[in-house]
CHARMM internal coordinates of N, CA and C (Angstrom, degrees):
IC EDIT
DIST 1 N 1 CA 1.4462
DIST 1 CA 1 C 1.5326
ANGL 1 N 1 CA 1 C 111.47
DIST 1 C 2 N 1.0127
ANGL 1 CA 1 C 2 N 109.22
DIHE 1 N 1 CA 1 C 2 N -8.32
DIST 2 N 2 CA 2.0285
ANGL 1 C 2 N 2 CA 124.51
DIHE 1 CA 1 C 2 N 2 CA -154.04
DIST 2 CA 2 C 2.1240
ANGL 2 N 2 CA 2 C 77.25
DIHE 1 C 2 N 2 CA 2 C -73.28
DIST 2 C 3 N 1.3006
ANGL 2 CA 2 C 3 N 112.97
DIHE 2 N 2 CA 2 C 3 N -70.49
DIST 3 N 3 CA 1.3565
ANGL 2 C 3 N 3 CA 128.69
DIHE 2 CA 2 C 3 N 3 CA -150.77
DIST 3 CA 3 C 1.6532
ANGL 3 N 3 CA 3 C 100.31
DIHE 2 C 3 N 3 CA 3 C -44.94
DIST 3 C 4 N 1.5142
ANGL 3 CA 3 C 4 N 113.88
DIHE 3 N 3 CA 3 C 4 N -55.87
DIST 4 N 4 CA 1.1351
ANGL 3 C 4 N 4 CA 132.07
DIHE 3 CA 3 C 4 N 4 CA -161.91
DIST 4 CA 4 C 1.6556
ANGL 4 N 4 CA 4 C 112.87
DIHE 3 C 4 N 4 CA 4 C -72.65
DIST 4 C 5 N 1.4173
ANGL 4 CA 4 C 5 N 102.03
DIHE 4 N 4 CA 4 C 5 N -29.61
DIST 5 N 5 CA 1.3845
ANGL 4 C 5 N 5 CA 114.88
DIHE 4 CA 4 C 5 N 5 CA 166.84
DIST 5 CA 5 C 1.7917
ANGL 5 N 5 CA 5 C 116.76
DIHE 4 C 5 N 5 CA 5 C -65.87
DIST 5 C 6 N 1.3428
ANGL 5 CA 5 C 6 N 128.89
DIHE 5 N 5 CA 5 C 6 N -30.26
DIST 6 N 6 CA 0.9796
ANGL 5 C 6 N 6 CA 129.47
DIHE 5 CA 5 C 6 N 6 CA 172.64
DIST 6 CA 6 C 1.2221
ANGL 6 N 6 CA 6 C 116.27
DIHE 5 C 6 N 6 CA 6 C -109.38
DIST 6 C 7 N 1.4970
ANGL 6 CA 6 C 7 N 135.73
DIHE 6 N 6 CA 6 C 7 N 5.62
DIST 7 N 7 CA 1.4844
ANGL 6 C 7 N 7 CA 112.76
DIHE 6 CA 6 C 7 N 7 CA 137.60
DIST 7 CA 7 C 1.4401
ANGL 7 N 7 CA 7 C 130.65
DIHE 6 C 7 N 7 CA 7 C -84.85
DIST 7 C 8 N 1.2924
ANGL 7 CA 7 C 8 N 106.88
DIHE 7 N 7 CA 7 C 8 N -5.21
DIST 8 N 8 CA 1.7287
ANGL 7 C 8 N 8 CA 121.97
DIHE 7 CA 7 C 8 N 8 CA 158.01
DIST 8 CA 8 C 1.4517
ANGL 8 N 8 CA 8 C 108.67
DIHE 7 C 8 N 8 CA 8 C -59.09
DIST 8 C 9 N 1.0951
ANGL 8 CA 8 C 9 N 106.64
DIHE 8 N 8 CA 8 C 9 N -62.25
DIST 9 N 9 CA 1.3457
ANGL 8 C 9 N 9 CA 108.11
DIHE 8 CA 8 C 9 N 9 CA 172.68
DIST 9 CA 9 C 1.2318
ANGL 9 N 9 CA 9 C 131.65
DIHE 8 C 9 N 9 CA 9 C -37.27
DIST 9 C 10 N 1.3585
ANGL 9 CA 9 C 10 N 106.94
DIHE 9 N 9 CA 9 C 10 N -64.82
DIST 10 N 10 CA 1.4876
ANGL 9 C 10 N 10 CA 129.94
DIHE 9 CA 9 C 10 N 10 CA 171.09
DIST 10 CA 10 C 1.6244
ANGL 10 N 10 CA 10 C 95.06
DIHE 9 C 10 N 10 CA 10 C -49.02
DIST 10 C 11 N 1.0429
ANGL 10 CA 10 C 11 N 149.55
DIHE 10 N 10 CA 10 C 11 N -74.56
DIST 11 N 11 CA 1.3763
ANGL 10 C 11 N 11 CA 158.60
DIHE 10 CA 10 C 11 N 11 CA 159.15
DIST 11 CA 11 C 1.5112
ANGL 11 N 11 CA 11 C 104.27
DIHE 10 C 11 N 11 CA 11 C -10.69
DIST 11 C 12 N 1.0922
ANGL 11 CA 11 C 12 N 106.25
DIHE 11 N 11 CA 11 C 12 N -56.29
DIST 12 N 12 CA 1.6042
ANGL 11 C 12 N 12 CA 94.19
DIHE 11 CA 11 C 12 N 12 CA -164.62
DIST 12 CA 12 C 1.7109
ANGL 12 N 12 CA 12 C 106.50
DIHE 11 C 12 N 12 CA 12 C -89.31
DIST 12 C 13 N 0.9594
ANGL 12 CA 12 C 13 N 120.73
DIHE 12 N 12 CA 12 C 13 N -12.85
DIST 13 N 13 CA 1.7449
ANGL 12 C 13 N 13 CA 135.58
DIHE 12 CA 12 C 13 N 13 CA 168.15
DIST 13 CA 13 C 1.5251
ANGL 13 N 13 CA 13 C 109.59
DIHE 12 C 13 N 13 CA 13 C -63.03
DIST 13 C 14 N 0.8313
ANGL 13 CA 13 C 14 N 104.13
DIHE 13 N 13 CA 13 C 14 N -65.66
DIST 14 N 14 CA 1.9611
ANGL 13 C 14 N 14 CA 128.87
DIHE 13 CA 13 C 14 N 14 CA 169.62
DIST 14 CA 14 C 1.7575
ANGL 14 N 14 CA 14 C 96.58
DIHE 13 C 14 N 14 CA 14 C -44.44
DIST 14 C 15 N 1.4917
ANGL 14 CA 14 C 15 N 111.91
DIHE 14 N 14 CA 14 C 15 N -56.14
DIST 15 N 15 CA 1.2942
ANGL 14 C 15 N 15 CA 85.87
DIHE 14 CA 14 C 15 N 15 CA -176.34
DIST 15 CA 15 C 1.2674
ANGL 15 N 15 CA 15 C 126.08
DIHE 14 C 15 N 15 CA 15 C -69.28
DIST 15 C 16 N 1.3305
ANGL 15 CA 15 C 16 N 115.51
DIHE 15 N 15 CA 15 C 16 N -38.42
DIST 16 N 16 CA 1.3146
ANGL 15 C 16 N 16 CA 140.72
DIHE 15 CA 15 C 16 N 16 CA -178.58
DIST 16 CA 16 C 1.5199
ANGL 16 N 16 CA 16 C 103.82
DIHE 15 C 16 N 16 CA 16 C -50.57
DIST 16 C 17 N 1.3338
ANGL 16 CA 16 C 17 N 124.73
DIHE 16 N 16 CA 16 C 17 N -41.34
DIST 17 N 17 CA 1.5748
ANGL 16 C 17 N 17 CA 106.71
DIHE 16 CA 16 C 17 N 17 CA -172.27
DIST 17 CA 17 C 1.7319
ANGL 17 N 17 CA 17 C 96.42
DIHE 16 C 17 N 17 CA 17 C -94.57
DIST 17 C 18 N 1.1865
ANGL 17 CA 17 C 18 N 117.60
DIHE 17 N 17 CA 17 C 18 N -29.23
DIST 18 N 18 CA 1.4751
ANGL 17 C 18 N 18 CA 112.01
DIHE 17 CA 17 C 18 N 18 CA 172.43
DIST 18 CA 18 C 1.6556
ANGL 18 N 18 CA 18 C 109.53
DIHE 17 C 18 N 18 CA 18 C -59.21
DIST 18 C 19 N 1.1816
ANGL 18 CA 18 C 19 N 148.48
DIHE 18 N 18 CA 18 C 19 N -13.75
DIST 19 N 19 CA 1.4559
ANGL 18 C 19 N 19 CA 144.28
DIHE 18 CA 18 C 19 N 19 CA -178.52
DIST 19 CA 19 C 1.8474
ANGL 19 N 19 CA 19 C 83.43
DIHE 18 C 19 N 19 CA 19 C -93.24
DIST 19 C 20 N 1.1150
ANGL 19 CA 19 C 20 N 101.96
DIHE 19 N 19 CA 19 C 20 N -68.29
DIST 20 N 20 CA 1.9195
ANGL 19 C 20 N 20 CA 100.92
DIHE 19 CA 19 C 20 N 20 CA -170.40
DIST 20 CA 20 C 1.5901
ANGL 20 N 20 CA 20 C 96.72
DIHE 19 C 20 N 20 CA 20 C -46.45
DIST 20 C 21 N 1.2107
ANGL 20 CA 20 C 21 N 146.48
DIHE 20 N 20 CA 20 C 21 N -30.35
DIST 21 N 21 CA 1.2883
ANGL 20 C 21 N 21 CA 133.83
DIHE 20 CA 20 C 21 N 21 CA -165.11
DIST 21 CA 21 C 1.5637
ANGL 21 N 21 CA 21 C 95.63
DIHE 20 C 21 N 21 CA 21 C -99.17
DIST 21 C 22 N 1.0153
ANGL 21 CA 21 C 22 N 127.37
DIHE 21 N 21 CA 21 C 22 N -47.10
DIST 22 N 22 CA 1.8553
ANGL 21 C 22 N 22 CA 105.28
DIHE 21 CA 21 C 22 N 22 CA 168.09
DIST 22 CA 22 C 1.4289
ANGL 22 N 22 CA 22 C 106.94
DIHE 21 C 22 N 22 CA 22 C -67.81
DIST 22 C 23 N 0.9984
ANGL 22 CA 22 C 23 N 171.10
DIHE 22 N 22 CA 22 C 23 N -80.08
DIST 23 N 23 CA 1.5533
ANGL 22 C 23 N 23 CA 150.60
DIHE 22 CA 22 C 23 N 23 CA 147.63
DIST 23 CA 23 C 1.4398
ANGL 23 N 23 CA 23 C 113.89
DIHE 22 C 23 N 23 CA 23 C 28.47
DIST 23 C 24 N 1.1376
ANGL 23 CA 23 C 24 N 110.90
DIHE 23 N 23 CA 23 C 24 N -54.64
DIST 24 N 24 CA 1.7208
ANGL 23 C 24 N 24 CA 124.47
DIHE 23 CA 23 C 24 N 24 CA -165.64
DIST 24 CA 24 C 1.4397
ANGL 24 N 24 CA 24 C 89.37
DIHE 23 C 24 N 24 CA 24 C -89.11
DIST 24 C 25 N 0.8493
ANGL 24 CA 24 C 25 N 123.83
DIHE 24 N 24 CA 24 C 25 N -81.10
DIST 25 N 25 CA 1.6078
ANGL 24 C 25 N 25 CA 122.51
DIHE 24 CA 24 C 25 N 25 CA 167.98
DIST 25 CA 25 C 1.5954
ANGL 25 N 25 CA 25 C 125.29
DIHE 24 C 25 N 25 CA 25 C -3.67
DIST 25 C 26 N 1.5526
ANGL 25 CA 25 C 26 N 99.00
DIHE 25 N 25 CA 25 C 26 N -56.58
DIST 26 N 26 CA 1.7074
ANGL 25 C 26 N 26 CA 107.29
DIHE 25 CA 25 C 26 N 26 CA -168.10
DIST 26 CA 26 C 1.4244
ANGL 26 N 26 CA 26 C 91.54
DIHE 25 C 26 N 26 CA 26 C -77.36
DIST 26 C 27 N 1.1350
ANGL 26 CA 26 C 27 N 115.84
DIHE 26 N 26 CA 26 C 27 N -58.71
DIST 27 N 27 CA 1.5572
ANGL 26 C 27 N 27 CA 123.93
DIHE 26 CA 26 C 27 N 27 CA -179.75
DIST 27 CA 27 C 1.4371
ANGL 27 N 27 CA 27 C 119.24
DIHE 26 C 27 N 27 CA 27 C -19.05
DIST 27 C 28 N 1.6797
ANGL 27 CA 27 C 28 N 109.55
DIHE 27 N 27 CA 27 C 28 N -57.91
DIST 28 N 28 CA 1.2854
ANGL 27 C 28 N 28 CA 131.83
DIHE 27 CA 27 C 28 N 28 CA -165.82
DIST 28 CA 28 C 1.5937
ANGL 28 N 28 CA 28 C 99.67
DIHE 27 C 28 N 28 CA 28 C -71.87
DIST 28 C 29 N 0.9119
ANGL 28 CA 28 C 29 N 127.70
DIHE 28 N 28 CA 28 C 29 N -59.20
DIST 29 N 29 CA 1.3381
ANGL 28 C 29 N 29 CA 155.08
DIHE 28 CA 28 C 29 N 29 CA 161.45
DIST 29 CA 29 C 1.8649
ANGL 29 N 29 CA 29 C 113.88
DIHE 28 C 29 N 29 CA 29 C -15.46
DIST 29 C 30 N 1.8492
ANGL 29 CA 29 C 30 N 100.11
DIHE 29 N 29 CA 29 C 30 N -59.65
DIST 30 N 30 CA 1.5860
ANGL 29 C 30 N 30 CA 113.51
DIHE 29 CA 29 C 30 N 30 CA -164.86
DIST 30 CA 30 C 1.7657
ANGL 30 N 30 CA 30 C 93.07
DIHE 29 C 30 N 30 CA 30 C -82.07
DIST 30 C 31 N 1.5440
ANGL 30 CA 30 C 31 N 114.90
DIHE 30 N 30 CA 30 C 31 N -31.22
DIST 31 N 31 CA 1.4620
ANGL 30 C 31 N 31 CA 113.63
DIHE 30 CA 30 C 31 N 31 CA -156.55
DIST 31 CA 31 C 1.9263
ANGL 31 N 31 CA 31 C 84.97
DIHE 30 C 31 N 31 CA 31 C -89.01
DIST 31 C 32 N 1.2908
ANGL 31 CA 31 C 32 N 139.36
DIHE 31 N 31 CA 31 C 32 N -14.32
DIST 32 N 32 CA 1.6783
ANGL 31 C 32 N 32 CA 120.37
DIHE 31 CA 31 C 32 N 32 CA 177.63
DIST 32 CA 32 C 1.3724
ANGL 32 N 32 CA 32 C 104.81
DIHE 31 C 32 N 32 CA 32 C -96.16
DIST 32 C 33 N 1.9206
ANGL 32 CA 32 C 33 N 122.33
DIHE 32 N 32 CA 32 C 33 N 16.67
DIST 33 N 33 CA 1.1541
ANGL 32 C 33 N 33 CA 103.77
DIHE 32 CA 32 C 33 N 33 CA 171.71
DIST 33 CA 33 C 1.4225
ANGL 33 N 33 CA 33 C 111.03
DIHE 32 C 33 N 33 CA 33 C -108.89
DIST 33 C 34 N 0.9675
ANGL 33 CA 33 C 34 N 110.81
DIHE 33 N 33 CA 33 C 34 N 7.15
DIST 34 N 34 CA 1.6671
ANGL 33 C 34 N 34 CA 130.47
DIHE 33 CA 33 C 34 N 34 CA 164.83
DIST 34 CA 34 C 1.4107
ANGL 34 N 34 CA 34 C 103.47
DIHE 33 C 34 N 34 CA 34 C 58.74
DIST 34 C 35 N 1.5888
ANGL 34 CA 34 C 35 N 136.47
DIHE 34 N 34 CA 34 C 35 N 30.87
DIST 35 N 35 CA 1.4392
ANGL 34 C 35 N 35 CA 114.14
DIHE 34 CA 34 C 35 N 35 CA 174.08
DIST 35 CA 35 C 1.4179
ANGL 35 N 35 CA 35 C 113.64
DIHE 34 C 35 N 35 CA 35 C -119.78
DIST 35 C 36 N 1.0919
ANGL 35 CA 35 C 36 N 104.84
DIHE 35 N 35 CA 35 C 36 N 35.63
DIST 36 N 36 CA 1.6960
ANGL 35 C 36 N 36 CA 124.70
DIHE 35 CA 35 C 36 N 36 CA 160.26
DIST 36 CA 36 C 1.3592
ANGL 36 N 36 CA 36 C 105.45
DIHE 35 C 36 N 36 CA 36 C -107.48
DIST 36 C 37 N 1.4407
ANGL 36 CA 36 C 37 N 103.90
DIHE 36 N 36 CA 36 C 37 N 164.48
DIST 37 N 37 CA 1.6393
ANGL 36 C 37 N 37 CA 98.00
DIHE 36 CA 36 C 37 N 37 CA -162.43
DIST 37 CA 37 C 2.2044
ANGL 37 N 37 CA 37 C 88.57
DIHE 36 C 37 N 37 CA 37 C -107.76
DIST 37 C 38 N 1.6668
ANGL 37 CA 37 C 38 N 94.11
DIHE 37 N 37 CA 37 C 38 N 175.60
DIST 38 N 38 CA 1.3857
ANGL 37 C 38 N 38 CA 101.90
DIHE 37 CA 37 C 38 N 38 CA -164.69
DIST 38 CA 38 C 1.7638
ANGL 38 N 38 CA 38 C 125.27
DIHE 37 C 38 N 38 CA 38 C -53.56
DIST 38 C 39 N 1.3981
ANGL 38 CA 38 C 39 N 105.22
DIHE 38 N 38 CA 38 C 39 N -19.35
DIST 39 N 39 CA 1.5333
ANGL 38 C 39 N 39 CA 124.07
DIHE 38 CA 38 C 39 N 39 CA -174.82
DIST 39 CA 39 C 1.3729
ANGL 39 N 39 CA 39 C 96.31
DIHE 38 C 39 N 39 CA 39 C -66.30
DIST 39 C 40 N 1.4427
ANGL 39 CA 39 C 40 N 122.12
DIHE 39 N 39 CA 39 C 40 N -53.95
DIST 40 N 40 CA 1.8714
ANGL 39 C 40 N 40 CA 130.88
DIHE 39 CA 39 C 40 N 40 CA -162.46
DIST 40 CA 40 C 1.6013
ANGL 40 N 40 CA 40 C 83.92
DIHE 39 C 40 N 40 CA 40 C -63.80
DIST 40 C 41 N 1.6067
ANGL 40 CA 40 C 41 N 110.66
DIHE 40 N 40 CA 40 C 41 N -82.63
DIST 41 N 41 CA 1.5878
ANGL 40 C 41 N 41 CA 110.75
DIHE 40 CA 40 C 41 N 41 CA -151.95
DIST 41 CA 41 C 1.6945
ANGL 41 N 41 CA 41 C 102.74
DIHE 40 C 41 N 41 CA 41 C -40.62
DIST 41 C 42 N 1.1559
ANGL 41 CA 41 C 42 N 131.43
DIHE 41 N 41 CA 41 C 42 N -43.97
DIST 42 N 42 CA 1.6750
ANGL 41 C 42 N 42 CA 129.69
DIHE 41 CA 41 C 42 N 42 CA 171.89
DIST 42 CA 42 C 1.3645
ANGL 42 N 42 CA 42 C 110.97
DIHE 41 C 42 N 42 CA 42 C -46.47
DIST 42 C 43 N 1.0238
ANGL 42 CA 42 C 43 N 143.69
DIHE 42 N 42 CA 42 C 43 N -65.51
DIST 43 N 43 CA 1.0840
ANGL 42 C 43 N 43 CA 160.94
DIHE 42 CA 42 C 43 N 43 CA 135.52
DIST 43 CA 43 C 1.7303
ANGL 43 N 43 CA 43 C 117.86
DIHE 42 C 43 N 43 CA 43 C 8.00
DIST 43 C 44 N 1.6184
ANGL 43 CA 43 C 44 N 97.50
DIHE 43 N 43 CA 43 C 44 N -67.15
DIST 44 N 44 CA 1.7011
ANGL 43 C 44 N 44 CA 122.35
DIHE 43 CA 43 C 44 N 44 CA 166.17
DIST 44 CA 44 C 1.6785
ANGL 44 N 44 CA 44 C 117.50
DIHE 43 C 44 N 44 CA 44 C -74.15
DIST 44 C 45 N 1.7201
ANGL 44 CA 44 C 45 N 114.71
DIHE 44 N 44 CA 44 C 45 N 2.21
DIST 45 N 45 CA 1.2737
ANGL 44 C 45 N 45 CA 96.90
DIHE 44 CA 44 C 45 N 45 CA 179.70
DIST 45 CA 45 C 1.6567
ANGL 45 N 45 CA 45 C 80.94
DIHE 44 C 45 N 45 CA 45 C -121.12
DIST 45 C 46 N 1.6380
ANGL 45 CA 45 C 46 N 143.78
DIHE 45 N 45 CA 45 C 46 N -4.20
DIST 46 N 46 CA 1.1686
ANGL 45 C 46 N 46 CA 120.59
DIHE 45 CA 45 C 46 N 46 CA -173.45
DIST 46 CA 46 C 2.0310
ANGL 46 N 46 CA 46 C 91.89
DIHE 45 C 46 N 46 CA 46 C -94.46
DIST 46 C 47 N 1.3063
ANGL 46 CA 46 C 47 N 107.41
DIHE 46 N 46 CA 46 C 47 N -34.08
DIST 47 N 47 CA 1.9565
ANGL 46 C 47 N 47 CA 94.26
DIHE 46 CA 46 C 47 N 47 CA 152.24
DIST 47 CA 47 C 1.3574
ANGL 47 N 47 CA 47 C 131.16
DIHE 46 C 47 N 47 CA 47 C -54.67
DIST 47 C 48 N 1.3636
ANGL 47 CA 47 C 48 N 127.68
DIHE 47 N 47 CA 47 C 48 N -4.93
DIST 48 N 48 CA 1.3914
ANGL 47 C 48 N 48 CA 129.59
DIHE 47 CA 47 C 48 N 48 CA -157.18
DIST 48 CA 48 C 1.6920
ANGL 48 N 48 CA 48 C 79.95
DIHE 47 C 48 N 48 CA 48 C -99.59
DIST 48 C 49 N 1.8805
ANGL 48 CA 48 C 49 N 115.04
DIHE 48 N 48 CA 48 C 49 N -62.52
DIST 49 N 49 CA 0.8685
ANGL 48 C 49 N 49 CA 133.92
DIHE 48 CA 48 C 49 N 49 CA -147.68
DIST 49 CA 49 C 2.0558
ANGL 49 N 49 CA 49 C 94.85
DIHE 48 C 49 N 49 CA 49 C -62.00
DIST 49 C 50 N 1.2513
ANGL 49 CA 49 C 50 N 101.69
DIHE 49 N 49 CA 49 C 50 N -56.99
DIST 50 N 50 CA 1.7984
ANGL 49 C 50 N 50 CA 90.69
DIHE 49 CA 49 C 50 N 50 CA 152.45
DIST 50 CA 50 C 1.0791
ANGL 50 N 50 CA 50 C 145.48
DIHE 49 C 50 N 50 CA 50 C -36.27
DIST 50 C 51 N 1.4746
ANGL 50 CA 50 C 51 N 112.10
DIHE 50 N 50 CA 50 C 51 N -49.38
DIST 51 N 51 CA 1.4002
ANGL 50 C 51 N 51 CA 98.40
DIHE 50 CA 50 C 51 N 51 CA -177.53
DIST 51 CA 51 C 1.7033
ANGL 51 N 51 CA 51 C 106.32
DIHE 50 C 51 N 51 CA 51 C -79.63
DIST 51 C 52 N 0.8345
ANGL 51 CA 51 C 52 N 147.72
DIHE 51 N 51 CA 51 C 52 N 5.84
DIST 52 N 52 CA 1.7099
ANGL 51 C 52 N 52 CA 163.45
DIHE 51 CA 51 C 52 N 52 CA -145.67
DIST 52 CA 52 C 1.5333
ANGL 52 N 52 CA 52 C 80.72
DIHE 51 C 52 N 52 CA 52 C -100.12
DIST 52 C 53 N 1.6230
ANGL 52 CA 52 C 53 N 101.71
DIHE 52 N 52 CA 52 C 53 N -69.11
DIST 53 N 53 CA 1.5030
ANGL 52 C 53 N 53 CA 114.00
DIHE 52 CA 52 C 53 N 53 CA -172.96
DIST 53 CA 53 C 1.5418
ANGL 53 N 53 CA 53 C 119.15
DIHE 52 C 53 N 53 CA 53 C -71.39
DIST 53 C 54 N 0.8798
ANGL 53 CA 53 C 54 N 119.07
DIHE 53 N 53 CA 53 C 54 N -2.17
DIST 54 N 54 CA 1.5565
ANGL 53 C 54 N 54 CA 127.32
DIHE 53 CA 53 C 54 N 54 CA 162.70
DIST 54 CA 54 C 1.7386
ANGL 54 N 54 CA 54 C 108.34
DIHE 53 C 54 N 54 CA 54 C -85.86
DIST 54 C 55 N 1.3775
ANGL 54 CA 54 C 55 N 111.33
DIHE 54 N 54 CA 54 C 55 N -45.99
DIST 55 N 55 CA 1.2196
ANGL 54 C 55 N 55 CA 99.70
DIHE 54 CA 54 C 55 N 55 CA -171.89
DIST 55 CA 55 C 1.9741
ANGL 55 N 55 CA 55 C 122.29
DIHE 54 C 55 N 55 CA 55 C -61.98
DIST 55 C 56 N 1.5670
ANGL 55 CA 55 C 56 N 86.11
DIHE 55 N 55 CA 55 C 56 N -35.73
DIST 56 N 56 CA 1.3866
ANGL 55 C 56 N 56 CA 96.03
DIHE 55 CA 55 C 56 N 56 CA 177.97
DIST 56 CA 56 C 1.5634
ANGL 56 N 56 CA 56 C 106.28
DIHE 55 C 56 N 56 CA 56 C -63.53
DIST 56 C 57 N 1.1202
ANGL 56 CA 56 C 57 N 98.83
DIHE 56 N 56 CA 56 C 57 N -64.62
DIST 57 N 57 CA 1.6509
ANGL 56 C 57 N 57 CA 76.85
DIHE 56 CA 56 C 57 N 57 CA 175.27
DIST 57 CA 57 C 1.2121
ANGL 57 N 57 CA 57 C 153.43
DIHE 56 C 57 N 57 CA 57 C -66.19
DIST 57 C 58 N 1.7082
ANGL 57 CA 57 C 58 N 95.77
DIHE 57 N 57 CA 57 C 58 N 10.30
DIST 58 N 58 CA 1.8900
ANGL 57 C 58 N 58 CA 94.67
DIHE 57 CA 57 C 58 N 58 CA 172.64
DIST 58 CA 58 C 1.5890
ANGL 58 N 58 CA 58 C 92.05
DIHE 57 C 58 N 58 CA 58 C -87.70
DIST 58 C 59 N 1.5003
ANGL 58 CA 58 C 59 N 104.41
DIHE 58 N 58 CA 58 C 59 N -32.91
DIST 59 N 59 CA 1.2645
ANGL 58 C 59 N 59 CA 85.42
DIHE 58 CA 58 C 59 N 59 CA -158.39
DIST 59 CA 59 C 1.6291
ANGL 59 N 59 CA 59 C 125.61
DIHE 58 C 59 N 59 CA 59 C -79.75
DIST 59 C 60 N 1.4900
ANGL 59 CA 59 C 60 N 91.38
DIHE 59 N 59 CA 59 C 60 N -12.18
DIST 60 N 60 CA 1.3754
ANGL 59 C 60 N 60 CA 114.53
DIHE 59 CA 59 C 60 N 60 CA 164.71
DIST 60 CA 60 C 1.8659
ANGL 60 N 60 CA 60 C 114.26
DIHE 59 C 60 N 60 CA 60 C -57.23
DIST 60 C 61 N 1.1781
ANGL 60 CA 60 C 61 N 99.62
DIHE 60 N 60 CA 60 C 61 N -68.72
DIST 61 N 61 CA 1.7474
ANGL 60 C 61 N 61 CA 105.39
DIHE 60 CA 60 C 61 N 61 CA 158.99
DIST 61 CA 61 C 1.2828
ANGL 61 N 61 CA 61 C 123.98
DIHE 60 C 61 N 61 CA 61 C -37.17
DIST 61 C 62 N 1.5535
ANGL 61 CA 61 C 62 N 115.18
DIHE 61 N 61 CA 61 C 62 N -31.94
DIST 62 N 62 CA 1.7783
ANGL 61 C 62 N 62 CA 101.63
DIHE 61 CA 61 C 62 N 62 CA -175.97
DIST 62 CA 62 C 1.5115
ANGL 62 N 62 CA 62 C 100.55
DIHE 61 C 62 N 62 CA 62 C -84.28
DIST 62 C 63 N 1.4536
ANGL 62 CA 62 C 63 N 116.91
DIHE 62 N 62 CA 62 C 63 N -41.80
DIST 63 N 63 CA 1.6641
ANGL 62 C 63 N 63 CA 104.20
DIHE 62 CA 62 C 63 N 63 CA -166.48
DIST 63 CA 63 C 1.6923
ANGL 63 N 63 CA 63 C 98.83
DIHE 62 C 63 N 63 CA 63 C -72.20
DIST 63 C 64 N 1.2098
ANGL 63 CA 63 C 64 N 127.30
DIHE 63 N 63 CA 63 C 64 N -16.11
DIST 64 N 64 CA 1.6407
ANGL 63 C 64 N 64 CA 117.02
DIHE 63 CA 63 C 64 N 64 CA 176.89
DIST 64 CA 64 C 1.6921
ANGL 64 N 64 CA 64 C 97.76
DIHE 63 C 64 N 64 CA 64 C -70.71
DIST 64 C 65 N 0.8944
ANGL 64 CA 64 C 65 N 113.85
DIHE 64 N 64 CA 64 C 65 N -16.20
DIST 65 N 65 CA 1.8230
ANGL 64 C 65 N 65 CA 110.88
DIHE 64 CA 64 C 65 N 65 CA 175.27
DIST 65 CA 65 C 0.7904
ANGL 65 N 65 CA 65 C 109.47
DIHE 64 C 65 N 65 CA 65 C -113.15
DIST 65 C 66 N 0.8380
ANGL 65 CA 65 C 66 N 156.26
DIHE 65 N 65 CA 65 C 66 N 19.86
DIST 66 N 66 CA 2.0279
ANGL 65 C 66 N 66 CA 167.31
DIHE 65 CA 65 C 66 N 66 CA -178.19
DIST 66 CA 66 C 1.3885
ANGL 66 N 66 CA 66 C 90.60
DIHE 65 C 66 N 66 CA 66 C -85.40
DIST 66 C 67 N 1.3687
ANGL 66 CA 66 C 67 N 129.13
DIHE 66 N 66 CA 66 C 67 N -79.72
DIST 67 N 67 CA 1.7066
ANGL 66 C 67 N 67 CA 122.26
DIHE 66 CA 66 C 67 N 67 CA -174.38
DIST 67 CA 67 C 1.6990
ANGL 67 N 67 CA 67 C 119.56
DIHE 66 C 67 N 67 CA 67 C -38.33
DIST 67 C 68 N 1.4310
ANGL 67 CA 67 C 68 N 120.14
DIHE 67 N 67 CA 67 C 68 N -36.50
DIST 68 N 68 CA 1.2179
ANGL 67 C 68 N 68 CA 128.81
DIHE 67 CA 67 C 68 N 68 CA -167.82
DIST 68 CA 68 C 1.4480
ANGL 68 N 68 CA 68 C 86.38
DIHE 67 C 68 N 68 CA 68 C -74.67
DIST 68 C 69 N 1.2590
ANGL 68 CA 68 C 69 N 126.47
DIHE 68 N 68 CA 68 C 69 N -33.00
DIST 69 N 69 CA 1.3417
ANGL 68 C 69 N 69 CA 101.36
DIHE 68 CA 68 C 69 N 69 CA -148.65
DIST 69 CA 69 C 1.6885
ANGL 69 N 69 CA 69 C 109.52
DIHE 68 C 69 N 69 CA 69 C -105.49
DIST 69 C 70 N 1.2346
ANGL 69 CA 69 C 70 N 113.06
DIHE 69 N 69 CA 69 C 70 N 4.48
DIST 70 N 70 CA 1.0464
ANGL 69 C 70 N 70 CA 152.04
DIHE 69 CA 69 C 70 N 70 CA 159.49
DIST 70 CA 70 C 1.7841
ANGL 70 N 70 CA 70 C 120.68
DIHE 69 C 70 N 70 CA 70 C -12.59
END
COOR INIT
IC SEED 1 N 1 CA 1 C
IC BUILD
């Protein structure tokens, strides 16, 4: 069960930073087309600055469980 348990894992990590990385993506994307006014793009770079920090920490979280799962 050990094996199958950590490519689930791996699976569900992968997805998780792949949704946060299209997020970051669109974000980056809506704020260099400049036709939102200055309040949104502020707004869209303290979400950017989140999801950055989300990513690290899943991925931070999976290798702290990587040994257990071992």
């Amino acid at each position: 069960m050990g094996i199958e348990l950590l490519i689930g894992s791996t699976f569900d990590v992968a997805g998780k930073i792949l949704i946060a990385l299209s997020v970051f993506f669109v974000h980056n994307r809506v704020m260099k087309e400049k036709k939102i006014d200055k309040r949104v793009v502020m707004e869209m770079k303290k979400e950017r600055n989140l999801a950055i920090l989300g990513i690290i920490l899943i991925a931070v979280g999976y290798l702290l469980q990587l040994p257990s799962r071992i």
